[in-house]
N, C-alpha and C positions, 0 to 999 in steps of 0.2 A: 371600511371602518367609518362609522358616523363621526363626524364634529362634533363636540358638546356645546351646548349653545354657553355663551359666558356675558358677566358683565362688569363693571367695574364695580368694589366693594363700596367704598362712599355712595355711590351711584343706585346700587340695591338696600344701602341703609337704611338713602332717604326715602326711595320708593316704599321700602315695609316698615316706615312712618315710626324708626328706633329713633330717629332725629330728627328734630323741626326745620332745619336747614340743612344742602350740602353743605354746608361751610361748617357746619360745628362735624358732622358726621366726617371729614374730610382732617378736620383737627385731631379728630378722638384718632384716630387711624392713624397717620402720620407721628403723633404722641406715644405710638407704642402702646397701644392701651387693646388692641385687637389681636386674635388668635384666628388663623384659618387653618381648620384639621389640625389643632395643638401647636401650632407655629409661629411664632410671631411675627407680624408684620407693619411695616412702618409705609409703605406706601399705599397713596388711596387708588393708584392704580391697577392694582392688584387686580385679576379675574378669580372669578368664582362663580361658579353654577351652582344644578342642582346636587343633593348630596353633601356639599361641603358642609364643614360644621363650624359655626364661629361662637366665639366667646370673648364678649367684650361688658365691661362696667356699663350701667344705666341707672343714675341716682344714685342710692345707695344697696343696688343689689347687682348681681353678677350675671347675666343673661346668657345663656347657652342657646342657640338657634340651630335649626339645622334647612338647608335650603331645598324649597319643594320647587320653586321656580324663576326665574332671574325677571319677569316683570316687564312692562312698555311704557308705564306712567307710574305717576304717584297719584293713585286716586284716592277712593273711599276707601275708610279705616275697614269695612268687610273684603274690600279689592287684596288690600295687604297684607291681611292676618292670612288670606289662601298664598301668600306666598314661603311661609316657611311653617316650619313644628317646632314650636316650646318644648324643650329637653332641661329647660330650670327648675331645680326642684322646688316645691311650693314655699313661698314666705310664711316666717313664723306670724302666727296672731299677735298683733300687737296688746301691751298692756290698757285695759279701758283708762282714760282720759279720768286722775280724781276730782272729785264734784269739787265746787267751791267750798273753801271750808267759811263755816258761821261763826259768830263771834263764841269764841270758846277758850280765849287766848292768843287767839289765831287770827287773822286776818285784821280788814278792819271792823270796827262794831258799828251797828246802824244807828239812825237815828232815836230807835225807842230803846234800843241797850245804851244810849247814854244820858237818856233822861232818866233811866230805872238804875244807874251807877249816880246821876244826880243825888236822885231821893235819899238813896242808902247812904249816901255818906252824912255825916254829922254836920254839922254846921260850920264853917269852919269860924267863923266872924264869931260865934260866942265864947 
């Protein structure tokens, strides 16, 4: 019977570059915030190989990974993405961003909308 080859879950976080640090990746774990194979797990020492599946928070969306390979380094972001498969379903499209609103009642008025609100009004002095 083969050995699986394993490694530690903090450990393979920061290598596939879900953390900018072990130390936050290490926090998220320990927090309870991680699933291995639908499990929850509070330690970063945890092993895990290929095949296992994790699901853990990342900003504000829920990432599902599943492991293709446990890794030697943390290298380049194309080194990393070969070590697992995206199983998270696609994010909704966000709503586009509304344009500045113009003086319409709304915002503030510019400098020629309030020389053209000067003229219009009556005089007030007579």
């Amino acid at each position: 019977m083969e050995k699986r080859e394993t490694i530690r879950l903090d450990k393979w976080l920061w290598y596939a570059r879900f953390f900018k640090t072990r130390g936050l990746a290490t926090k998220t774990v320990t927090g309870g915030h991680v699933r291995v194979n639908s499990t929850k797990v509070s330690k970063a020492a945890t092993s895990v190989g290929a095949g296992d599946v994790l699901t853990f928070p990342q900003g504000h969306h829920i990432r599902v990974i599943r492991l293709v390979g446990c890794g030697t380094r943390r290298g380049p972001a194309p080194e990393a993405q070969g070590l697992y498969e995206d199983l998270s379903p696609p994010e909704a499209p966000k709503d586009p961003v509304p344009s500045v609103p113009r003086f319409e009642g709304k915002g503030r008025p510019t400098k020629k909308d309030r020389r053209m609100t000067d003229l219009s009004r009556p005089d007030m002095l007579e």
